[in-house]
C-alpha positions as CSV (number, residue, x, y, z in Angstrom):
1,X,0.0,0.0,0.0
2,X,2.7,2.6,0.8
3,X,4.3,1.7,-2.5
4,X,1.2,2.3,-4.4
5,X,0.5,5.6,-2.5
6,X,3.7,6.6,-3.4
7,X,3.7,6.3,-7.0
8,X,0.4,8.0,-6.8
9,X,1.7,11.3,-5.3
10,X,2.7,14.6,-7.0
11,X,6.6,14.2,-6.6
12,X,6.4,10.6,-7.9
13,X,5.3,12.3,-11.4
14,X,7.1,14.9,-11.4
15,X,10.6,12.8,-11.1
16,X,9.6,10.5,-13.7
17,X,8.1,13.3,-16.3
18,X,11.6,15.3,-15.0
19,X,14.2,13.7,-17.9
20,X,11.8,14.3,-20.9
21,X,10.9,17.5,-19.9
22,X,14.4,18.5,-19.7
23,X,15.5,17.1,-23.3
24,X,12.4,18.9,-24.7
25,X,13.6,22.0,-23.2
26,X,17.0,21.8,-24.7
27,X,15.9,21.0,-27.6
28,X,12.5,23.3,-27.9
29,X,13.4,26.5,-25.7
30,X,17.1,27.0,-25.8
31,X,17.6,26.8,-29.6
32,X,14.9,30.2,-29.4
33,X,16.5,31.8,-26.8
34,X,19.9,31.0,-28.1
35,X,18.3,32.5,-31.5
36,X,16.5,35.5,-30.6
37,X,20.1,36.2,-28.4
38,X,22.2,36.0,-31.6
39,X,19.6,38.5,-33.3
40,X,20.6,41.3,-31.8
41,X,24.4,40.7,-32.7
42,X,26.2,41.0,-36.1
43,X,27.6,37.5,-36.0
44,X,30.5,36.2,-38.4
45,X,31.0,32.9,-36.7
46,X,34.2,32.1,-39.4
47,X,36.2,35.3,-38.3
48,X,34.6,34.9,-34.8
49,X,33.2,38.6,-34.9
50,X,30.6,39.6,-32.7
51,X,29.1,42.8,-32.3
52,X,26.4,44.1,-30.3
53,X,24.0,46.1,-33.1
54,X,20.4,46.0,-31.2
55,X,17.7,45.7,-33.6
56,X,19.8,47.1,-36.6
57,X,19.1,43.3,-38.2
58,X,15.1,43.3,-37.7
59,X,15.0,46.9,-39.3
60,X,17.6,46.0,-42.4
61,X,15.9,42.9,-43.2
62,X,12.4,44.4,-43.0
63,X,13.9,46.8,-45.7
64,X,15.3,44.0,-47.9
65,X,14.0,43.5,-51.3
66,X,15.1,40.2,-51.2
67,X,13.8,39.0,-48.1
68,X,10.2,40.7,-49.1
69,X,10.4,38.6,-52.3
70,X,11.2,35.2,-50.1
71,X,8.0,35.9,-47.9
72,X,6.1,37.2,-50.6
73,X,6.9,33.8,-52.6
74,X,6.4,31.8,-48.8
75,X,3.1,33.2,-48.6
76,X,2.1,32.3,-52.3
77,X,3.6,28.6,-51.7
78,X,2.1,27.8,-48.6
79,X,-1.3,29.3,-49.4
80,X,-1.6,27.4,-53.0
81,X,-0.3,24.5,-51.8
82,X,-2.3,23.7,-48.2
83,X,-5.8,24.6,-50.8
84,X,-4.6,22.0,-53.3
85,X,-3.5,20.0,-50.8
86,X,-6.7,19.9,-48.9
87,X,-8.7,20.2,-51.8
88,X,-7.6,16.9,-53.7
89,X,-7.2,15.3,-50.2
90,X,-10.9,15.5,-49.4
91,X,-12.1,14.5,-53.3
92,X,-10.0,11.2,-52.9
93,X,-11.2,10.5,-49.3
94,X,-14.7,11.0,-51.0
95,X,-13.7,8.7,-53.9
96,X,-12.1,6.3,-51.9
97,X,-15.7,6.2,-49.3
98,X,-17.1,2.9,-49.1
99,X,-15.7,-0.7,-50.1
100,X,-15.0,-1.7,-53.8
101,X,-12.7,-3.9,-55.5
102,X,-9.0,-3.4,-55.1
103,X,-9.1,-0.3,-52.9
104,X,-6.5,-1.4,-50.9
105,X,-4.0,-2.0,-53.8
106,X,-5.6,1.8,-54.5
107,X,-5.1,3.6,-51.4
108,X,-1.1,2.3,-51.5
109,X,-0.5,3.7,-54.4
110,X,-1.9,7.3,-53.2
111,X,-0.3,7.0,-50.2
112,X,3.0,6.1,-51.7
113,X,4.4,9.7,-52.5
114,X,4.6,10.7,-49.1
115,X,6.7,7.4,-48.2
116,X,9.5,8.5,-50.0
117,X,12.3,11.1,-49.0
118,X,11.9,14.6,-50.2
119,X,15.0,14.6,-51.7
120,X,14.4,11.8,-53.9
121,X,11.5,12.8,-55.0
122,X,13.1,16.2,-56.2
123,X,15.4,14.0,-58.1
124,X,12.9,12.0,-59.9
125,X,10.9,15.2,-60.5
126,X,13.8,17.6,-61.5
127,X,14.3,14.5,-64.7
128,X,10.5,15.0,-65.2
129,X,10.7,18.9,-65.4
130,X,14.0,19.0,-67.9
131,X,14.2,21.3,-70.8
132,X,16.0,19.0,-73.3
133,X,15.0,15.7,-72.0
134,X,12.4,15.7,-69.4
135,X,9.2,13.7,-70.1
136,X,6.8,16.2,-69.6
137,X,8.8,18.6,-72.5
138,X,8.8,15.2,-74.3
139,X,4.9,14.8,-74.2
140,X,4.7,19.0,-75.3
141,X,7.1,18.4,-78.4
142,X,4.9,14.9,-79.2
143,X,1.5,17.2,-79.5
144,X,3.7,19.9,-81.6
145,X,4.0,22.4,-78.7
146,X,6.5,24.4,-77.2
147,X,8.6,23.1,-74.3
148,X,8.4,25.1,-71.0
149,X,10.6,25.5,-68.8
150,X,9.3,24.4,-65.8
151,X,12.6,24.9,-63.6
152,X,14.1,28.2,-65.5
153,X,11.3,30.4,-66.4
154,X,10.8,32.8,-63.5
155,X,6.5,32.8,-64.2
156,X,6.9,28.8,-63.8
157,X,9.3,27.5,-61.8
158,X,7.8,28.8,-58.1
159,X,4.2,26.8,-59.7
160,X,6.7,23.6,-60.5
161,X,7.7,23.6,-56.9
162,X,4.4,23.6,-55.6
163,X,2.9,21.2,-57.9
164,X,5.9,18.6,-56.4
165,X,4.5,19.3,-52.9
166,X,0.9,18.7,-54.1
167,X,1.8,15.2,-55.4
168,X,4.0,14.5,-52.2
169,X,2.1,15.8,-49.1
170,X,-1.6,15.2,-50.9
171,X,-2.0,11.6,-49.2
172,X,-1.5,13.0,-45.7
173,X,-4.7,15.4,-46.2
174,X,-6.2,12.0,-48.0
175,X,-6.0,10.4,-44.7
176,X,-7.1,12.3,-42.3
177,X,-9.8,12.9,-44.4
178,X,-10.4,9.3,-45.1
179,X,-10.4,8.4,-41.2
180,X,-13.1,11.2,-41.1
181,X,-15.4,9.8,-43.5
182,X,-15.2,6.2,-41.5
183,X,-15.8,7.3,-38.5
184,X,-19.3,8.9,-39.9
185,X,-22.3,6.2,-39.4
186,X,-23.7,5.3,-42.9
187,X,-27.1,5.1,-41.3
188,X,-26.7,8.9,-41.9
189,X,-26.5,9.0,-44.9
190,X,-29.1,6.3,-45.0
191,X,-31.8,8.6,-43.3
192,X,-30.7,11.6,-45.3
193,X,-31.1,9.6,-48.8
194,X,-34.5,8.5,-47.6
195,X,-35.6,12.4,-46.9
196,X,-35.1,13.0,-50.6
197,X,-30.8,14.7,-50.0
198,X,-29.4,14.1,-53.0
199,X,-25.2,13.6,-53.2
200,X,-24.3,16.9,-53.4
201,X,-26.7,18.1,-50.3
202,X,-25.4,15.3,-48.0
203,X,-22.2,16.5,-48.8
204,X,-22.7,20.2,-48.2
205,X,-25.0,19.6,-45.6
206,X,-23.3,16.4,-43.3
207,X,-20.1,15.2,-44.6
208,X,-18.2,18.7,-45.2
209,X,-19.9,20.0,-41.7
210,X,-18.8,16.6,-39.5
211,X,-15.1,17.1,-41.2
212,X,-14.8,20.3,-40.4
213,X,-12.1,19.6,-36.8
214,X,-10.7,17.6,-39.4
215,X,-10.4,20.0,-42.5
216,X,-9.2,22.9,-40.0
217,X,-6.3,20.4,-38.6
218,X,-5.1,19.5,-41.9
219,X,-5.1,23.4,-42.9
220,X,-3.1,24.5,-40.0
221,X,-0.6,21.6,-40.1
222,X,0.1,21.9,-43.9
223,X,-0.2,25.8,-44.1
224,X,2.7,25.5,-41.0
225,X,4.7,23.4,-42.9
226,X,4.6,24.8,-46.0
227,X,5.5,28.0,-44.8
228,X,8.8,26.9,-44.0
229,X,9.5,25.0,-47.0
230,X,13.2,24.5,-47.6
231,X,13.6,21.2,-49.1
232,X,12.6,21.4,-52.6
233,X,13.7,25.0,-53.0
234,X,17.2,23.3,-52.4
235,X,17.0,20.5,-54.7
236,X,15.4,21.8,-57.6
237,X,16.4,25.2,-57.9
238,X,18.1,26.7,-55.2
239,X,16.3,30.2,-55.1
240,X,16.5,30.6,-58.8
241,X,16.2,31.9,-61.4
242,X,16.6,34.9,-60.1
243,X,14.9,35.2,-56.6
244,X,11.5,33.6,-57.9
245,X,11.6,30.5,-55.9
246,X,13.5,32.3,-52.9
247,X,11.2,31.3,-49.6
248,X,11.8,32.4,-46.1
249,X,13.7,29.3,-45.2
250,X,15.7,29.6,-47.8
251,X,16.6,33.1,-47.5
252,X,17.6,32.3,-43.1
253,X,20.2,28.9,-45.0
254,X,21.9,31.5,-47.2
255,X,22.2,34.1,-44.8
256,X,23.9,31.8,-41.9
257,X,25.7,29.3,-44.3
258,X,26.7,30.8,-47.4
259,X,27.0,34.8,-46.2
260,X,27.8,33.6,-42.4
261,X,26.0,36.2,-41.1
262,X,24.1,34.7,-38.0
263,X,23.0,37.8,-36.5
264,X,20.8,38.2,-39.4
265,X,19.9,34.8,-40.1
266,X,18.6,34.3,-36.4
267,X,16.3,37.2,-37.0
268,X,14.7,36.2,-40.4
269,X,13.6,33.4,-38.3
270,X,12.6,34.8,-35.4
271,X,9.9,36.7,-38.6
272,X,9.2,32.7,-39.4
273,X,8.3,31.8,-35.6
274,X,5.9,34.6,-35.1
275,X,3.9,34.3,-38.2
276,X,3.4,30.2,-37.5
277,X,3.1,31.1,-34.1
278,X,-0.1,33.5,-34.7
279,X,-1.1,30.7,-37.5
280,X,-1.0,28.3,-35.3
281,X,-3.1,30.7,-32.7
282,X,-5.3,30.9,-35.6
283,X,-6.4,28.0,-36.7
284,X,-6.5,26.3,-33.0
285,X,-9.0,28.6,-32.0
286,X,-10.7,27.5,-34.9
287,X,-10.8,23.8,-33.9
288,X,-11.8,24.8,-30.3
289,X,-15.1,26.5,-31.6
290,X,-15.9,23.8,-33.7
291,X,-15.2,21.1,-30.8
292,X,-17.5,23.3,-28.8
């Protein structure tokens, strides 16, 4: 009995919980202190210079042209990708409702893009998306039409990107809607089909409402993590041409590792933390209301 009482009080808790709290604390709260410390310094960590300059790096980046382009093109990728993303995710959750023949062999290969490693993908698509011998330039020249090019031309290339996350991250919105949809009681529908609802009601009026927690969690985790996109900008085109692929991320990996300039590096992402940060306030709220 003392035993049991034992591990039933506060201090027996707190001593267990105690190490996992402290590695999530190194690895969660120190790396922002540490960063919004460095922000206030100019930092060259190769010729160990570091100066105290206050908010001299907020202000100079919030005057950059280039760092305006990067979250100008971070807002246009996350925004067109999470609404494709969701978008497709919830028509093949609605295809894929119900029992037929060979779904399973189906659902695997939706899923499988998002199995495989970002990087390899970008190397499978980046043969895909070449001028002179890419496929889909192939399948243009075939039907007498002019090659684009997907990766060089300034109008396209930020579209090419996105289009690669689509097919990759498109299954994990396919999911979470598809776990939806089962957990929905056909006699529902049923009833609702009875009443006279046509398809497009129930869907409008039932399935879109129930999936709602669901729709708003996808949206918030895929609008977070397309926002800081870095990946694919590195594989297939590095920032270019020009600064039309340039993102946030992006733009925070060439200031610390190619201009090693930390100062200002930590402070572009500091920009990064707050916007997900009020996203993230956002679109919890959000889910709260519609739990309530």
């Amino acid at each position: 009995m003392k035993t049991l009482n034992k591990r039933n009080s506060p201090m027996f808790f707190i001593v267990i919980l105690l190490p996992a709290l402290l590695v999530i604390l190194f690895l969660t709260v120190y790396p922002v202190l540490n960063t919004m410390s460095l922000s206030f310094f100019k930092y060259n960590y190769l010729a160990d210079d570091k100066d105290f300059i206050g908010f001299k790096n907020f202000i100079t980046i919030g005057s950059d042209k280039v760092f305006q382009t990067a979250f100008l093109n971070t807002i246009i990728f996350s925004a067109v990708a999470t609404i494709l993303e969701v978008g497709f995710g919830i028509f093949l959750a609605l295809m894929f409702y119900g029992e037929f023949r060979g779904k399973r062999l189906f659902m695997i290969t939706v899923i499988f893009p998002m199995m495989v490693s970002t990087m390899v993908i970008c190397a499978i698509w980046k043969v895909l998306y070449h001028y002179d011998i890419g496929l889909f330039n192939y399948i243009l020249r075939s039907l007498n039409l002019e090659p684009i090019g997907w990766l060089i031309d300034k109008s396209k290339a930020l579209l090419s990107i996105i289009l690669v996350d689509v097919w990759q991250w498109t299954p994990f919105a396919f999911l979470v809607m598809q776990a939806g949809l089962s957990s929905i009681p056909r006699e529902v529908f049923e009833s609702s089909s009875i009443d006279g609802a046509g398809y497009l009601r129930n869907l409008l009026s039932i399935t879109l409402p129930i999936l709602s927690s669901q729709i708003l969690m996808v949206i918030m985790l895929r609008t977070i993590d397309t926002f800081r996109i870095f990946g694919k900008v590195y594989a297939l085109t590095q920032g270019g041409p020009g600064n039309s692929t340039e993102t946030v991320s992006y733009y925070i990996y060439r200031e610390g590792f190619s201009f090693f300039n930390l100062g200002r590096a930590s402070a572009s992402a500091l920009y990064v933390l707050v916007v997900i940060s009020l996203i993230a306030l956002i679109y919890i709220k959000g889910i709260m209301k519609e739990e309530n």
